[in-house]
N, C-alpha and C positions, 0 to 999 in steps of 0.2 A: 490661373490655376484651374487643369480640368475637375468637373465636380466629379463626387462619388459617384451620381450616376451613370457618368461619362465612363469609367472607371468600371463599370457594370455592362453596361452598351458595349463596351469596346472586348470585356471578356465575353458576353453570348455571343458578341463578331467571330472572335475568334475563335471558339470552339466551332458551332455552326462550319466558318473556314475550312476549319482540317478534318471536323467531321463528314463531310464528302469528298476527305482521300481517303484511303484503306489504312492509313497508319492511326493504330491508338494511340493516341496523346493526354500527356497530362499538363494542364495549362496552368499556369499560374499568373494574372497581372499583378501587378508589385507599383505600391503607389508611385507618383509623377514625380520626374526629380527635376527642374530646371525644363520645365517643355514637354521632357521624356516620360514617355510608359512604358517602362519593360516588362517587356514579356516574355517568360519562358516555357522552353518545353521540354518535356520529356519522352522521349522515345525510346523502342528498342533496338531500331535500326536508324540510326539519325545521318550516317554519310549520303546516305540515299538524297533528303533535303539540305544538305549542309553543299555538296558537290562540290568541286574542286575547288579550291582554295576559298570557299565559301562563296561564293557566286550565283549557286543556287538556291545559297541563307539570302544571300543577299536579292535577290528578283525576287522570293516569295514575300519578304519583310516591305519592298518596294511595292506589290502588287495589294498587299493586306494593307498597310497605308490609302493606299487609293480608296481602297470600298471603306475605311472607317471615315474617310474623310467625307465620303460622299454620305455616309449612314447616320454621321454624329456632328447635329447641327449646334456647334460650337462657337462661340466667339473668339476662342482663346484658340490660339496657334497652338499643334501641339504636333509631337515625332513618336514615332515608336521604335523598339530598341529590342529584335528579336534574338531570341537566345535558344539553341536548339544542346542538350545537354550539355552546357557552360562551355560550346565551343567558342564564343567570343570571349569570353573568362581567360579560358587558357590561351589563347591565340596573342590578346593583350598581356597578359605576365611574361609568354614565353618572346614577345616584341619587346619588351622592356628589358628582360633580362639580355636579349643579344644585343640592344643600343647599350647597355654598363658594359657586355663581354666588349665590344667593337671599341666601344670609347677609351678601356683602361687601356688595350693593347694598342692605340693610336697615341695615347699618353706617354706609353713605354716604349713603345717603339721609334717613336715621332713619324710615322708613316700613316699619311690617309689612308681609309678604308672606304674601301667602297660596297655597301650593300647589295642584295640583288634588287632586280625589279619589284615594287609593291606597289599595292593602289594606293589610291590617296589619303584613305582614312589609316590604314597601315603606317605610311610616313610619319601622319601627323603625332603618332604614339612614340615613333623613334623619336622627334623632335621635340615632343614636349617632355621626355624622359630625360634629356640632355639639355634644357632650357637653365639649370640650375649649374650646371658645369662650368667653371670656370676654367679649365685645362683645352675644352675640347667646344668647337663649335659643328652643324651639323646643316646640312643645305642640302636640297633636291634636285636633281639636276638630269637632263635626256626628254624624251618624248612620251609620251603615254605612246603603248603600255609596256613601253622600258625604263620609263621613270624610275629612281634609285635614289638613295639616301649617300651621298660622300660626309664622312665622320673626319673632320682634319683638327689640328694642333689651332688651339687660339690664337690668332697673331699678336 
């Protein structure tokens, strides 16, 4: 478990962080859940860091990991889990909701469905969204970075 102070360390990181980019942020760390420290933010213009299909959430969360790993002399393994006005939030709901839309209509239809291309961490939400389906089973299939979810009928 990281301490409190780690907990502290990791939010002056990360203000410090953003406060030598031009965007005003408001930070919030939110206690460790299983390894994780989320961290969110708020901004007024946040597609700017979010960039396309979050890619550019995703390099700054990867680059801000670095310098805490290297800032905060910890025994305890630990992740961060960056969050730029609850676009991971909705990004995961609205991935959940299209693995139920895809899966009923694979049910009713009896026709695989094949998703478009998603990264990895993408998949793994359509999969564990349908891990509890007993209609419908769900496998990844193609090459990065066409990789895709196929939804078929349980055998």
């Amino acid at each position: 478990m990281i301490s409190s102070n780690d907990i502290k360390t990791i939010k002056k990181i990360a203000e410090e962080f953003f406060g030598k980019t031009t965007f005003e942020a408001e930070i919030e760390v939110l206690p460790e859940e299983n390894q994780t420290v989320p961290i969110n933010l708020k901004i007024e213009e946040p597609q700017i860091l979010i960039g396309e299909g979050g890619q550019t959430l995703n390099d700054i969360q990867h680059l801000l990991k670095a310098i805490l790993r290297k800032k905060i002399d910890s025994k305890e393994m630990f992740y961060i889990d960056l969050d730029i006005n609850n676009y991971k939030k909705k990004k995961t709901e609205y991935l959940k909701e299209t693995a139920r839309l895809a899966a009923d209509e694979v049910s009713l239809s009896k026709k695989e469905k094949m998703l478009a291309p998603m990264p990895a961490y993408e998949r793994r939400i359509i999969h564990l969204e349908l891990v509890d389906r007993s209609d419908v089973i769900s496998e990844s299939t193609g090459q990065e970075p066409e990789r895709r979810v196929i939804i078929k009928l349980h055998p």
